[in-house]
C-alpha positions as CSV (number, residue, x, y, z in Angstrom):
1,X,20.3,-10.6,16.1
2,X,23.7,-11.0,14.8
3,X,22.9,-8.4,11.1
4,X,22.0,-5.9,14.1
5,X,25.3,-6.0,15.9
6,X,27.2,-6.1,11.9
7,X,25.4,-3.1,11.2
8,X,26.7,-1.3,13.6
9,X,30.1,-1.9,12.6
10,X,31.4,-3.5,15.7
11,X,32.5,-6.7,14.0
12,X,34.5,-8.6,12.0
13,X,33.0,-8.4,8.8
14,X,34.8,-12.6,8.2
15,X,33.9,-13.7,11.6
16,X,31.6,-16.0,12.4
17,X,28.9,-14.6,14.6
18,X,26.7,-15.6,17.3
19,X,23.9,-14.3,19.7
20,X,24.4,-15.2,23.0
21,X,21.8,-15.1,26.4
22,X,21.7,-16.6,30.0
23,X,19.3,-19.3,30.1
24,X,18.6,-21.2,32.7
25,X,21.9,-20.1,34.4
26,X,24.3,-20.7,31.5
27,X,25.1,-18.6,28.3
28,X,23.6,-20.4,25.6
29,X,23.5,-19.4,21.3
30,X,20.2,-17.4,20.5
31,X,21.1,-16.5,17.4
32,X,23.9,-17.4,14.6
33,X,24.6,-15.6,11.1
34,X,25.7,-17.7,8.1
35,X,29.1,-18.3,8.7
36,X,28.3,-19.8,12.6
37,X,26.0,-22.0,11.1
38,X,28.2,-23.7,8.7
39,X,30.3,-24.3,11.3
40,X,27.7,-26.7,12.6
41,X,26.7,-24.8,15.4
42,X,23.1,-24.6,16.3
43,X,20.6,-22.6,18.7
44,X,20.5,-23.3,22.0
45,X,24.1,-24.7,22.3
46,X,26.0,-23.7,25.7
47,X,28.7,-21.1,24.7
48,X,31.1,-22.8,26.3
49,X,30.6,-26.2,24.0
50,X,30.8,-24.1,21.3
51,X,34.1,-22.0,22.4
52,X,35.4,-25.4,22.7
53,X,34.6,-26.1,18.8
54,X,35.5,-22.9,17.7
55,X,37.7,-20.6,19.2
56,X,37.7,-18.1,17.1
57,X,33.9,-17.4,17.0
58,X,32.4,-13.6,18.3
59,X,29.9,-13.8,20.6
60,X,27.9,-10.4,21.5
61,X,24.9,-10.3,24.2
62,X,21.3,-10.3,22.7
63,X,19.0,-7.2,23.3
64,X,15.8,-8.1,22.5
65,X,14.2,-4.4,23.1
66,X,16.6,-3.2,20.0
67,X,16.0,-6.4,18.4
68,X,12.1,-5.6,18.5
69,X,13.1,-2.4,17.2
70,X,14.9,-3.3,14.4
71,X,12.3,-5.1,13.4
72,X,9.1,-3.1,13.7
73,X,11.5,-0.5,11.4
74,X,12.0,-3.1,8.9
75,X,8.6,-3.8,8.9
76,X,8.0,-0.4,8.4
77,X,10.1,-0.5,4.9
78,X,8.4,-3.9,4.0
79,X,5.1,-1.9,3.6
80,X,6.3,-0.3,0.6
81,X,5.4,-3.8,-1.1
82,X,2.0,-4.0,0.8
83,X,-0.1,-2.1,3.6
84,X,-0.9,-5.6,5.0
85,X,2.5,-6.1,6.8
86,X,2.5,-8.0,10.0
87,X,5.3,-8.8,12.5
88,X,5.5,-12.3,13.4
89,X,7.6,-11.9,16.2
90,X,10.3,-12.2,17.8
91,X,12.4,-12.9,14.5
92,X,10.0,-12.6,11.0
93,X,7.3,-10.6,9.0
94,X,4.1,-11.2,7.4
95,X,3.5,-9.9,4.0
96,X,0.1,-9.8,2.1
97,X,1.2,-9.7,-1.2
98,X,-1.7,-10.6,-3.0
99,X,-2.5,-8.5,-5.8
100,X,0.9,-6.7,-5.7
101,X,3.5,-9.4,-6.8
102,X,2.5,-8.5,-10.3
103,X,4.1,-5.3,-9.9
104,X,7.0,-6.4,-9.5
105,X,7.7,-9.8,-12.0
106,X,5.7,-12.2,-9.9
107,X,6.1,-13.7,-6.4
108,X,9.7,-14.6,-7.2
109,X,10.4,-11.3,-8.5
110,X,8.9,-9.9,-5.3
111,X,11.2,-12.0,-3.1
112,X,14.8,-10.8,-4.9
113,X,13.5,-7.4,-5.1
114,X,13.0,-7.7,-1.2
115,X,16.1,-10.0,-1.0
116,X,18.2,-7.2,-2.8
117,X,17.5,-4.3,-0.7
118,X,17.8,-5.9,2.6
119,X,21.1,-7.3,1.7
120,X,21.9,-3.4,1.0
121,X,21.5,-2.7,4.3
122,X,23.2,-5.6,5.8
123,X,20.2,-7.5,6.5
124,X,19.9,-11.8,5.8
125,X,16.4,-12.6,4.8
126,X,15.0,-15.9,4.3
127,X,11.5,-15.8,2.1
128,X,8.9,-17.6,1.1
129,X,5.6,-17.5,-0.3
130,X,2.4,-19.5,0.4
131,X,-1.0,-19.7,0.0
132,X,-1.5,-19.0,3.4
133,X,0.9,-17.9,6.5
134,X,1.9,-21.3,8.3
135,X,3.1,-22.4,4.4
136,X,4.7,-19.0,3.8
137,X,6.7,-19.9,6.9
138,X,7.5,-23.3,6.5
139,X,9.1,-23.0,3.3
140,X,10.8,-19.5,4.2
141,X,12.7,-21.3,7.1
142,X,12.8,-25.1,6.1
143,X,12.5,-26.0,2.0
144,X,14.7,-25.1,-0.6
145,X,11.4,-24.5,-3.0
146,X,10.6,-20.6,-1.7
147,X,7.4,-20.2,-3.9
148,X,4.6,-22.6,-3.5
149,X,2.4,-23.3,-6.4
150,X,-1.2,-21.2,-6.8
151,X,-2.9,-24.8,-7.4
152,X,-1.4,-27.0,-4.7
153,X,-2.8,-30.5,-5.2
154,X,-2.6,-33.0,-2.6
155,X,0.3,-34.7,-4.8
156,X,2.3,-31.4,-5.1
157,X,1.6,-30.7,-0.9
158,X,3.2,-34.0,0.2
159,X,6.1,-33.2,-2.6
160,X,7.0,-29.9,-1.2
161,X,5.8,-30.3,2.3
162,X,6.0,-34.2,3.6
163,X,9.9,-34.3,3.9
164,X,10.2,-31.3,5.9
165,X,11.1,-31.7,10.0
166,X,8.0,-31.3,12.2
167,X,9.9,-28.1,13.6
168,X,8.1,-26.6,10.3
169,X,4.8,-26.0,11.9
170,X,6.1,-24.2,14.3
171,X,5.8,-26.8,17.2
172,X,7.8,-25.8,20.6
173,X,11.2,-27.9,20.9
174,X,9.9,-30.2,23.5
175,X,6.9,-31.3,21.2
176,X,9.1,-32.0,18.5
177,X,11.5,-33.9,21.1
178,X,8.4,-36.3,22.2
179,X,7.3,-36.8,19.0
180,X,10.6,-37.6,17.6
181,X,10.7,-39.9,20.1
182,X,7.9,-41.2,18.9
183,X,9.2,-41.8,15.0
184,X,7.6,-38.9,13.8
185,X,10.4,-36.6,12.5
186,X,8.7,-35.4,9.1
187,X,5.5,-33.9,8.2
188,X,4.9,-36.8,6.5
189,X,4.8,-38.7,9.6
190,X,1.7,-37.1,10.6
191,X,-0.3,-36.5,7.4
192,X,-0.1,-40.1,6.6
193,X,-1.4,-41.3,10.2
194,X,-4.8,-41.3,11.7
195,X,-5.4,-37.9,13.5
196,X,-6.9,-39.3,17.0
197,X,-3.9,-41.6,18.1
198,X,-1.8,-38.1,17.4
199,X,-4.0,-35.8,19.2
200,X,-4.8,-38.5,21.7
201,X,-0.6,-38.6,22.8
202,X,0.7,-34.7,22.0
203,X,-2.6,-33.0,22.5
204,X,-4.7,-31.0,19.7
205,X,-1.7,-28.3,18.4
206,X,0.0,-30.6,16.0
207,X,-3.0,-31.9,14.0
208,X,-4.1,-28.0,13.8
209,X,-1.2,-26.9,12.7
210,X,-1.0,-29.5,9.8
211,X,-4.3,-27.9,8.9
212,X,-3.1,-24.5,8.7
213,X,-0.5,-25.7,6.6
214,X,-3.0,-27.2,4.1
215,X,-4.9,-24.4,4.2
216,X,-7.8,-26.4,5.8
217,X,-8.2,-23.8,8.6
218,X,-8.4,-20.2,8.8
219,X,-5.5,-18.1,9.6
220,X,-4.7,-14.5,9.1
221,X,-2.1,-11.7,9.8
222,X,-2.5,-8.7,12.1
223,X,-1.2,-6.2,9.7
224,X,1.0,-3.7,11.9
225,X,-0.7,-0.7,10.7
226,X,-4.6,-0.8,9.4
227,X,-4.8,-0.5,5.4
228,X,-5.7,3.0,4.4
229,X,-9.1,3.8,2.6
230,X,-7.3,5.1,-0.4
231,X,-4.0,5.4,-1.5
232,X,-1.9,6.5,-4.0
233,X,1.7,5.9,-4.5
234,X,4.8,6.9,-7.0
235,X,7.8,5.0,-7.4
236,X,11.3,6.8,-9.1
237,X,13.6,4.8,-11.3
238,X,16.1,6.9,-10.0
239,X,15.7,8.1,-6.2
240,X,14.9,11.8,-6.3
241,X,16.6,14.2,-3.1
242,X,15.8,17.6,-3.2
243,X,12.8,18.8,-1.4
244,X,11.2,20.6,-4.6
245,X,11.2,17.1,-6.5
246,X,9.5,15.8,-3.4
247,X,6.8,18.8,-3.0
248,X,6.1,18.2,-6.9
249,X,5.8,15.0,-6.3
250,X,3.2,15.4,-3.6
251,X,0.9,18.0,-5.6
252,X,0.5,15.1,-8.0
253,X,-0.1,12.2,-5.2
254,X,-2.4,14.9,-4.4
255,X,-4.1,15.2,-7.8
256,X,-4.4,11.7,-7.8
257,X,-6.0,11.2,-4.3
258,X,-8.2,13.4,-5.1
259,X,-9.5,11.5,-8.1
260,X,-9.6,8.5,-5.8
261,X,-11.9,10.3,-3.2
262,X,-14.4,12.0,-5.7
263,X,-15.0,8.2,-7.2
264,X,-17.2,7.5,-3.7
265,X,-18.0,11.2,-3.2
266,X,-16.2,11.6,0.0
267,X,-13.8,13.5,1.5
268,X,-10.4,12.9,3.5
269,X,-10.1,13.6,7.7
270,X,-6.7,11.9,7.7
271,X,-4.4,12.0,5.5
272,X,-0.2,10.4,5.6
273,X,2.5,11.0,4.0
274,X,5.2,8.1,3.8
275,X,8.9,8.5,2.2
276,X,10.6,5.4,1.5
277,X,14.5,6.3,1.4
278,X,17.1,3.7,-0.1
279,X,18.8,3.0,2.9
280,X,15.6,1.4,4.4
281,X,14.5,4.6,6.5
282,X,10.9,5.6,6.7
283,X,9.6,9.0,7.6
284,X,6.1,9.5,7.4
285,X,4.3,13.0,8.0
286,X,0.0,13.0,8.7
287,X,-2.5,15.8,8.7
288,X,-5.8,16.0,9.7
289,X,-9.0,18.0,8.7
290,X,-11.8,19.6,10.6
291,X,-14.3,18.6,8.1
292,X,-13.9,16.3,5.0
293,X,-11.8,17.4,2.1
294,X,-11.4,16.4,-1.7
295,X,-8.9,19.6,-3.0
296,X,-5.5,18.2,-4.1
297,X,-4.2,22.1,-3.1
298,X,-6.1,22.0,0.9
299,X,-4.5,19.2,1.1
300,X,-0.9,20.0,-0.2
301,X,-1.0,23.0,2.2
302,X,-2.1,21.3,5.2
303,X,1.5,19.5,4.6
304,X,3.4,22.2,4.3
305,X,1.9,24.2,7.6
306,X,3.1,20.7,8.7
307,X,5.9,20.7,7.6
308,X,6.9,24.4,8.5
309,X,6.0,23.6,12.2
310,X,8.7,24.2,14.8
311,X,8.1,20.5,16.3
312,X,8.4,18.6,13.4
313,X,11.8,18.2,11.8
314,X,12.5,18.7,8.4
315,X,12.5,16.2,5.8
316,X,15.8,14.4,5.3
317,X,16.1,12.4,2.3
318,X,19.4,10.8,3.0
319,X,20.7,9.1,-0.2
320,X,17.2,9.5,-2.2
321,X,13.6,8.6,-1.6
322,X,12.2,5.7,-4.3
323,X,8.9,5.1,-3.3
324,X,6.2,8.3,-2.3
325,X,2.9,7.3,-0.7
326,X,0.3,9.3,0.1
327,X,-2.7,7.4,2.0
328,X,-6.0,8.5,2.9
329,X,-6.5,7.1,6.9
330,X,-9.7,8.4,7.5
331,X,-12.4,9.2,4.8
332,X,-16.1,10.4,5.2
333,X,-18.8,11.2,2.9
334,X,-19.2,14.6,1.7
335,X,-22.0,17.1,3.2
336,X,-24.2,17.9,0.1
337,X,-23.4,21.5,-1.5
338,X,-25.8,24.1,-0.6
339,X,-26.9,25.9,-3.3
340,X,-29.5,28.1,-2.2
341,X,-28.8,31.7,-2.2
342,X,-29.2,32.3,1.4
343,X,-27.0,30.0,2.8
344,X,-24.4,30.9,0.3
345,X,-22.5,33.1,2.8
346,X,-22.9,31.0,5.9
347,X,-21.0,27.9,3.9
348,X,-18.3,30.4,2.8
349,X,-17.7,31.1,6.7
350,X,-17.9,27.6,7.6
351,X,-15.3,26.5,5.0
352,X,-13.2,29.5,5.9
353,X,-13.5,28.9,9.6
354,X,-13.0,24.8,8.7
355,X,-9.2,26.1,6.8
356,X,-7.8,27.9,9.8
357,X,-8.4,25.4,11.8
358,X,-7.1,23.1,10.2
359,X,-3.2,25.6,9.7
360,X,-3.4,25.7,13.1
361,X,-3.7,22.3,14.0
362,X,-1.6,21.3,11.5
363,X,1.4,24.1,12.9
364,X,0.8,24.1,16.3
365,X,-0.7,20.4,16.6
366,X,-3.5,18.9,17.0
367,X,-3.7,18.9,20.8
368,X,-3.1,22.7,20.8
369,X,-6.4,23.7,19.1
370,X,-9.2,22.1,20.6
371,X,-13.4,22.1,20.6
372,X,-15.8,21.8,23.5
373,X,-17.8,18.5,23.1
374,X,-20.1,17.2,25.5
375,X,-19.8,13.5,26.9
376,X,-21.7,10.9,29.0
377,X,-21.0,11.8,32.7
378,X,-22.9,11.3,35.6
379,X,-22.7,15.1,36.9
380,X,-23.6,17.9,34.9
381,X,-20.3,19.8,35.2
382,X,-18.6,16.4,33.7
383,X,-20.5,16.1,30.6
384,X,-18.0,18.1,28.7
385,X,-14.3,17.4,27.4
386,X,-12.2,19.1,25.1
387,X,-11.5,17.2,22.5
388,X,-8.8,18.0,19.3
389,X,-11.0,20.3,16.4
390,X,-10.1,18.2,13.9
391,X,-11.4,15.2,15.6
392,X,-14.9,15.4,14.2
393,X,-18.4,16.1,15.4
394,X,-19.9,15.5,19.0
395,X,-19.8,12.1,20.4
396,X,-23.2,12.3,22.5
397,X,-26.3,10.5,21.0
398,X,-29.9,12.0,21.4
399,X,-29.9,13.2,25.2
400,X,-29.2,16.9,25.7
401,X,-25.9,17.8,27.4
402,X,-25.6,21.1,28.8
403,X,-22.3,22.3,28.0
404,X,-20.4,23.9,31.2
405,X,-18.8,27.3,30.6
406,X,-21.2,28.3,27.9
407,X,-21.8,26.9,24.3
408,X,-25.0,25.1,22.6
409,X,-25.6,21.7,21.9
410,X,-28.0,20.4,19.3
411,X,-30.9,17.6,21.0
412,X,-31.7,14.3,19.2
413,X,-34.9,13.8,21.2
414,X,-38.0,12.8,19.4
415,X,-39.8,16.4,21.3
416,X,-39.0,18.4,18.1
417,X,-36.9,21.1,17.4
418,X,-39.4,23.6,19.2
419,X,-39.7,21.3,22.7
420,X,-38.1,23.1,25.8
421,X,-34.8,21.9,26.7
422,X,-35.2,20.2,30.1
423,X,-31.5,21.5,30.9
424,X,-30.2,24.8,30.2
425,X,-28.0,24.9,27.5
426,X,-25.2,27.1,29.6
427,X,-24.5,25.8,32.7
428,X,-22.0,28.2,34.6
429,X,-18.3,26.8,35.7
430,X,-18.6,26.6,39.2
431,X,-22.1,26.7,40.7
432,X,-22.8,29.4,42.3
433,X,-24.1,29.7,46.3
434,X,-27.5,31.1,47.0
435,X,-29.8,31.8,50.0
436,X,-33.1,30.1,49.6
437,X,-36.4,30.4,51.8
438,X,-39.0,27.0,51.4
439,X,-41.8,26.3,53.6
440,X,-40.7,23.3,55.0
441,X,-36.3,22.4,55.1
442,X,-36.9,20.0,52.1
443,X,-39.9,21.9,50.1
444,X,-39.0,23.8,46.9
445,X,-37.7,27.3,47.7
446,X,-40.4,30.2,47.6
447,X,-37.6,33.2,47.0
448,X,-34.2,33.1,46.9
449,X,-31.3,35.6,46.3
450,X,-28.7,35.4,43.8
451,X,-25.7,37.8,43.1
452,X,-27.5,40.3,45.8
453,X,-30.8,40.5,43.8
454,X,-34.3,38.6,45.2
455,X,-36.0,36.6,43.2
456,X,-40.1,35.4,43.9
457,X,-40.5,32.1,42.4
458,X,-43.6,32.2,40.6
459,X,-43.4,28.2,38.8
460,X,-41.2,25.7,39.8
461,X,-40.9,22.2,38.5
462,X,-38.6,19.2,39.8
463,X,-36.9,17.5,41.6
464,X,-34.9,15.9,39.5
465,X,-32.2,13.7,41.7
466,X,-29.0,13.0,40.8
467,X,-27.1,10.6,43.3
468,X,-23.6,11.0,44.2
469,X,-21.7,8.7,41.9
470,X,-20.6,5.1,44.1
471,X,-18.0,4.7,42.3
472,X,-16.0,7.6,43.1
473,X,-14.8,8.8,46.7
474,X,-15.2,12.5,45.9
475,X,-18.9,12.3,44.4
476,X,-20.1,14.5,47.0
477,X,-23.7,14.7,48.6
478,X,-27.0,14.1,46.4
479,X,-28.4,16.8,44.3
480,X,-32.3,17.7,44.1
481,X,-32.6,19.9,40.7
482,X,-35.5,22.3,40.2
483,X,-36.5,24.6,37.3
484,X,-37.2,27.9,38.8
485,X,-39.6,30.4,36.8
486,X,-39.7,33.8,39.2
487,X,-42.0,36.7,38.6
488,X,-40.1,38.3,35.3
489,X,-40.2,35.4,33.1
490,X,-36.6,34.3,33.7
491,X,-35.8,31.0,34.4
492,X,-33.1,29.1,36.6
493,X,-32.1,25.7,37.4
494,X,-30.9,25.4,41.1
495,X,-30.2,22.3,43.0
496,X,-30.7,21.5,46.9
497,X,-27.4,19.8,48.2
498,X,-27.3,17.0,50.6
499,X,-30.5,14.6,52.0
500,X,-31.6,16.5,55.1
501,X,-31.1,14.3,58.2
502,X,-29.4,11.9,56.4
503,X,-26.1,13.6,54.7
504,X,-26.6,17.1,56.2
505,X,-28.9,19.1,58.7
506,X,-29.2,22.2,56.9
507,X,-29.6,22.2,52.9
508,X,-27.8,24.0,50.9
509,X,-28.8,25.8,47.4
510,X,-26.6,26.6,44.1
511,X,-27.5,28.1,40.9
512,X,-25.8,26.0,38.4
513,X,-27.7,27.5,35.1
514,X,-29.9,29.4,33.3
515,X,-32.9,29.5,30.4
516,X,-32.6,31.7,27.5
């Protein structure tokens, strides 16, 4: 709270600092930066109390929404240490560091690396590492010991753990109150009693918390972004700043990538870009594909149609970028290569067609260049959505769709390729009125006329009934479908609208599709 308000450059850089907030009807400390605290003030004091210690101490009003902020862009940066970073709201991070802190001289090594940069953008971190989070953030917030040991023995837990205050397992202030007044004030209070007179008086929380601590329970982090299916990274001794350094960079993390994805024979849908600058600024850039790909120069020039777009703004680098990421999002296995003869040509369109859609998507945007798909929808004329062309194949399952407007769609049924589609596959926008003659009002039609030209039915099957939907207002009457087969060979699918007697007194017919 307070390294927000320094940063901005409103303060006294020798002040002391606090956070201040109305609670409960009276402006009390939220928040305090080093120099407030060794002053003895503490969180939650009334700011009048401590104007009275201290007169000379600056006070400025906490905003939590900038606060929240601040810190999802710091978490942001964090990830350049891990993909597994977590916010721990509303004033901390989780890292994941394992397998990483080797990288950089260890788990202490990790911590002044962090440390170092932070403070180089006016940020006070505390740290520490554990075997699990509840240790990490006890001993980042209450021991003088940051790193916990890799084999922590029940002898080495009570040495770094027992004489720290019960506020350590993160127990709300009036649980810590009762307890203290209890005499338990240490963690050592309650791992060295029996757990049912505890749970029995302050209810189950602190017992499980103690366990999280030992890493007797389970407990896990929420990472703020999901980790990437592959990844591949650069780091520059010295930060590089001009955009050509940075495209040659990303032709290798390209190169590299690429490597990663052939390993598993797949192919990437999703691809992003992240530039780490020195000042703790994060841009990242993503692309997507129409169809999988595993060329380090499709991918390199999806980037730069991205990165020529008019709505996206071009790359800053500020004082340098150190750290270059590029992470596959979304990978899927490759299509096998067809190497017959024939189809030779109709792959060559389809990678063809598969590249400009992906330039346009990535120039224009991904919401600009879309694909018809069909969906699950109770009326025909809803079973359709358009959906971004780089978003992948169909969605529906094995029931045929018909596709409004024109366009095919591929059946899963277990009928075989050659079985007759029990919809049409073109279904027209708007149905279309007709005038129908039956024998009796709710009898299949015998002729009808359509666009000014009769038709004799010669075959009819159906109904087929489609109810209005119940769930929506406008769902209209109740459909009765027929396939119609008249004297030439063409066929039709019409529906009867509205339950004779019951939602109308006189049917009417639509053409909503034809066969063929």
């Amino acid at each position: 709270m307070t390294d927000r308000a320094r940063r901005l450059g409103a303060v006294d850089p020798g002040a002391p600092l606090a956070a201040v907030t109305r609670v409960d009807n009276a402006e009390r400390l939220v928040g305090l930066d080093a120099a407030a605290a060794r002053l003895g003030l503490t969180v939650g004091l009334s700011l009048a109390d401590a104007r009275a210690r201290h007169p000379a101490l600056v006070v400025v009003e906490a905003n939590p929404a900038e606060e929240a902020r601040l810190l999802e862009r710091i978490c942001d940066w964090c990830s350049r240490y891990t993909p597994l970073a977590a916010l721990d709201r509303p004033d901390g991070l989780m890292l994941d560091i394992s397998g990483v802190a080797h990288l950089f001289g260890g788990e202490a090594g990790l911590i002044e690396d962090a440390r170092g940069r932070l403070a180089a953008q006016g940020l006070t971190v505390l740290a520490g590492v554990g075997s699990n989070p509840r240790a990490a953030w006890a001993l980042a917030r209450f021991s003088a010991q940051k790193v916990a040991p890799d084999d922590l023995t029940e002898k080495a837990f009570a040495k770094l753990f027992h004489d720290l205050p019960l506020a350590a397992l993160g127990l709300d202030p009036k649980t810590v109150a009762d307890m203290a007044r209890a005499g338990l004030r240490r963690i050592g209070d309650v791992a060295m009693r029996p757990r049912a007179p505890i749970t029995a008086r302050f209810g189950p929380l602190p017992v499980a918390r103690l366990d999280e601590l030992r890493g007797l329970a389970r407990s896990s982090i929420a990472p703020r972004f999901p980790p990437p299916d592959f990844l591949a990274e650069r780091r520059f001794a010295s930060p590089i700043a001009t955009l050509a350094a940075i495209e040659l960079s990303l032709r290798k993390l390209a190169d590299d990538l690429v490597v990663l994805l052939e390993r598993q024979a797949k192919g990437a849908r999703r691809v992003e870009l992240s530039l780490y600058r020195v000042d703790g600024a994060v841009r990242r850039v993503a692309v997507g594909a129409s169809r999988p790909v595993n060329e380090a120069r499709a991918i390199v020039r999806l980037f730069a149609e991205r990165l020529a777009s008019p709505e996206e703004d071009a790359i800053d680098a500020g004082f340098g970028v150190d750290l270059m990421r590029l992470a596959c999002l979304v990978a899927e296995p490759l299509a096998p290569s067809q190497s017959e003869i024939e189809r030779a040509h109709e792959a060559e369109r389809a990678r063809a067609l598969s590249q400009l859609i992906d330039r346009l998507s990535a120039r224009l945007g991904a919401r600009a260049v879309t694909r018809r798909e069909p969906v699950e929808a109770h009326l025909p004329e809803r079973a359709e959505a358009a959906t971004p062309a780089i978003a992948g194949e169909g969605r529906g399952g094995g029931i045929l769709l018909p596709l409004a407007g024109g366009g095919d769609r591929r059946s899963g049924s277990d009928e075989g390729e050659s079985a007759a589609p029990s919809r049409p596959l073109r279904l027209f926008v708007r149905p279309e009125p007709i005038e129908a003659m039956a024998e009796v009002p709710d009898g299949p039609p015998l002729r009808f006329r359509w666009r000014r030209v009769l038709h004799d039915v010669a075959a009819i099957e159906g109904p087929e009934r489609i109810a209005p939907p119940w769930w929506r207002r406008d769902g209209g009457p109740t459909r009765d479908y027929f396939r119609a087969e008249d004297s030439q060979g063409r066929r039709f699918w019409l529906y009867r609208e509205g339950l004779l007697g019951r939602e109308t007194q006189r049917a009417k017919w639509f053409m909503h599709g034809v066969f063929g």
